[in-house]
C-alpha positions in Angstrom: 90.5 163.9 49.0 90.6 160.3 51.3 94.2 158.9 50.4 93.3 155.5 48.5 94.9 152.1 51.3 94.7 148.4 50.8 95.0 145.9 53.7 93.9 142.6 54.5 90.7 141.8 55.9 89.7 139.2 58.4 89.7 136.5 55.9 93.6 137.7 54.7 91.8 139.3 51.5 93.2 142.5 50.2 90.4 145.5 50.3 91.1 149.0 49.3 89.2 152.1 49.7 88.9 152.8 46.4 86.1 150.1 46.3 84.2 151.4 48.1 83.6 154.6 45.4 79.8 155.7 44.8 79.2 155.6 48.3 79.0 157.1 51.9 81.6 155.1 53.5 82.7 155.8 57.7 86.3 154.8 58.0 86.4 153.7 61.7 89.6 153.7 63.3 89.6 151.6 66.3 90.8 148.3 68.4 89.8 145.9 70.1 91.6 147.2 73.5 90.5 150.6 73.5 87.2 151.3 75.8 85.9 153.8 74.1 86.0 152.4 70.2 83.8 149.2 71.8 81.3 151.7 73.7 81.2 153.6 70.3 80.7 149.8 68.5 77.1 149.8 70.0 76.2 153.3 68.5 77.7 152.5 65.2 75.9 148.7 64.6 72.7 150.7 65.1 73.2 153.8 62.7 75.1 151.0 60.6 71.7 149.1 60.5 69.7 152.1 59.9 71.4 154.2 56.9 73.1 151.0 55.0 70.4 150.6 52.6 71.0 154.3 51.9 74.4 154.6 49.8 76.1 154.0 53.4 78.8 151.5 54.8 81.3 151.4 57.2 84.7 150.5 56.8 86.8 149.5 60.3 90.1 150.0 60.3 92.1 148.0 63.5 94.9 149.0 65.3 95.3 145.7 67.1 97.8 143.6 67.0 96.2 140.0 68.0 94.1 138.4 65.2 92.4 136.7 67.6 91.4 139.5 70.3 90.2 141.8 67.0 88.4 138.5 65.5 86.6 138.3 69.0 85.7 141.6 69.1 84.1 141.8 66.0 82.3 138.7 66.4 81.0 140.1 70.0 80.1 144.2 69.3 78.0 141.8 66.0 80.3 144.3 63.2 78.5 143.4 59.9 80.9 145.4 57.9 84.3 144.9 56.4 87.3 145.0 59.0 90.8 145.5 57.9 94.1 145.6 59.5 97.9 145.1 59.2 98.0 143.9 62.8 100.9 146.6 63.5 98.9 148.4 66.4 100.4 152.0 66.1 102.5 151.5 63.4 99.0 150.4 61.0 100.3 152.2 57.8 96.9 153.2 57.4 96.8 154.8 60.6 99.9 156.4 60.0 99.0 157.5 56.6 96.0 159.5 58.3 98.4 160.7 60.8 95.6 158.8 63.5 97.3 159.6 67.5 94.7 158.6 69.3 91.3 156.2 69.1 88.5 156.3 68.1 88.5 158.6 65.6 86.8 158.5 62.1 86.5 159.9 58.7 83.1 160.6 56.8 83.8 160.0 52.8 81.2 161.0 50.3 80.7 159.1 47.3 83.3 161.2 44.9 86.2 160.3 47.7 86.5 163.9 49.5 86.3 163.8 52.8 83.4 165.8 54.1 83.2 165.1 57.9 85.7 164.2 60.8 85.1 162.3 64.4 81.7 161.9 64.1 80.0 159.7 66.7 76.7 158.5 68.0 73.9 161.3 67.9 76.3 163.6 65.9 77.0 161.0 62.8 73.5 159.9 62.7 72.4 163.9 62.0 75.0 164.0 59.6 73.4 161.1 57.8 70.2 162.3 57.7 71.1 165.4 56.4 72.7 163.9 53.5 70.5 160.9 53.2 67.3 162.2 54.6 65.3 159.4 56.8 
């Protein structure tokens, strides 16, 4: 079972997990420094766009420490889904609840909270997706 979090998103409003119930929800891991989460961005606004009238959502988790670097980013890679962080970098409690090391990484979360898929990205999460959600 996904281990239920709350932290602020980029309006300083508290979100949790647990809201997110009933649905398909990616928990991206990620910053606003780290090359590879921003490639991954690209790959994720396009499956994002393509399975989130289907039970599906992401939900980014940031690892940065600068408001205004991770409000930049999101506003730039165009992230249309909710963004949290503690602005801790490592030490996001989130992040260290999930025992994350390095980034990206991400959790797949089926609608009764289990966790059914790891690290999926690009080609990989989008066949993952259809297999659960069909076309």
């Amino acid at each position: 079972m996904a281990l239920d979090f709350t932290q602020v998103d980029t309006l300083g409003k508290a979100v949790s997990l647990a809201e997110f119930r009933g649905k398909y929800v990616l928990v991206d891991f990620w910053a606003s420094w780290c090359g590879p989460c921003r490639r991954e961005n690209h790959n994720l606004v396009k499956t994002f766009d393509r399975f989130k009238n289907k039970n599906f959502t992401v939900f980014g988790v940031s690892l940065d420490e600068d408001k205004d670097k991770w409000l930049a980013a999101i506003k730039k890679d165009e992230l249309k889904w909710t963004q949290v962080s503690d602005l801790k970098g490592w030490e996001n409690e989130v992040a260290m609840k999930y025992r994350i090391t390095a980034i990206p990484r991400n959790l797949l979360i089926g609608p009764d909270g289990k966790i059914i898929a790891k690290d999926l990205r690009g080609e990989d999460l989008e066949a993952k997706l259809e297999e659960i959600l069909g076309n």
